[in-house]
C-alpha positions, 0 to 999 in steps of 0.5 A: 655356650655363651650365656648371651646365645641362651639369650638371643636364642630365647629372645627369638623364640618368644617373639616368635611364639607372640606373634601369632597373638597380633591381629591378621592384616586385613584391607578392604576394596575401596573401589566399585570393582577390583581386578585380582592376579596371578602375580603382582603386575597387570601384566599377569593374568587377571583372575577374578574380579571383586566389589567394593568393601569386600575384605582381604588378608593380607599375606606379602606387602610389595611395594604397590601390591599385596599378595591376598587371601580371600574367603575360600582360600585362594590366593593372588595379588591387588594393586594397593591403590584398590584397597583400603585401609578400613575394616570390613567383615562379610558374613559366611552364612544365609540368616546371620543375627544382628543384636543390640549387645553382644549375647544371644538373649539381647534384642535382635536387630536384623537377620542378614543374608550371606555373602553381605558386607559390614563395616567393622566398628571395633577390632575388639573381640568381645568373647566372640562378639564383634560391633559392626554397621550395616552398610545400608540401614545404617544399624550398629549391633553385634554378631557372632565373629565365627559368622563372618570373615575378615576378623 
């Protein structure tokens, strides 16, 4: 073979192999309520309906629509003008610590219940801590990213 194959070939299976190491593509619902469905169209069915901040991974970007995943799994499709870019997380579990730094032994700040949204402060993942803001309160701290989804 060509040596110049050798190197397409291995060009391609290292962009491959790095791409798992960008970050998801996540939005969040920048309206009160938002309709997800079946296909992407309103003339699909509608599926289920979800509030404001709640956090989505974006699987396919079609020109106005965006074939979502949610927490659980489930997969349909939102109307882009629903979503926002800013990142939120929601948390998975019932007690979920909020601490001033980013480790067990830092003052806890608040316990929060599950299924809440917070506005994620920093993409960066601090040894498996990440920075976010209570919503209401208004509290900065950090949580465990295993707790949440949306990271």
């Amino acid at each position: 073979m060509p040596r110049g194959v050798y190197f397409a070939c291995g060009l391609l299976l290292s962009l491959f192999l790095i791409q798992p190491v960008f970050s998801a593509d996540f939005v969040s619902i920048s309206t009160k309520k938002a309709i997800l469905y079946e296909g992407p169209s309103d003339a699909t069915d509608k599926e289920y309906i979800i509030t404001e901040g709640y956090p989505l991974l974006v699987m396919v970007r079609l020109k106005d629509w965006l074939k979502v995943k949610d927490h659980e799994g489930k997969i349909s499709w939102i109307n882009v003008s629903d979503t926002a870019k800013q990142r939120m997380v929601m948390t998975l579990k019932k007690n979920v610590h909020l601490f001033y730094k980013p480790t067990i032994n830092s003052v806890h700040l608040a316990t929060i219940d599950e299924f809440v949204t917070l506005k994620l402060l920093s993409s960066y993942d601090s040894n498996g801590w990440i920075e976010v803001k209570t919503l209401t309160g208004y509290i900065e701290g950090y949580l465990r990213k295993e707790d949440v989804w949306g990271f």
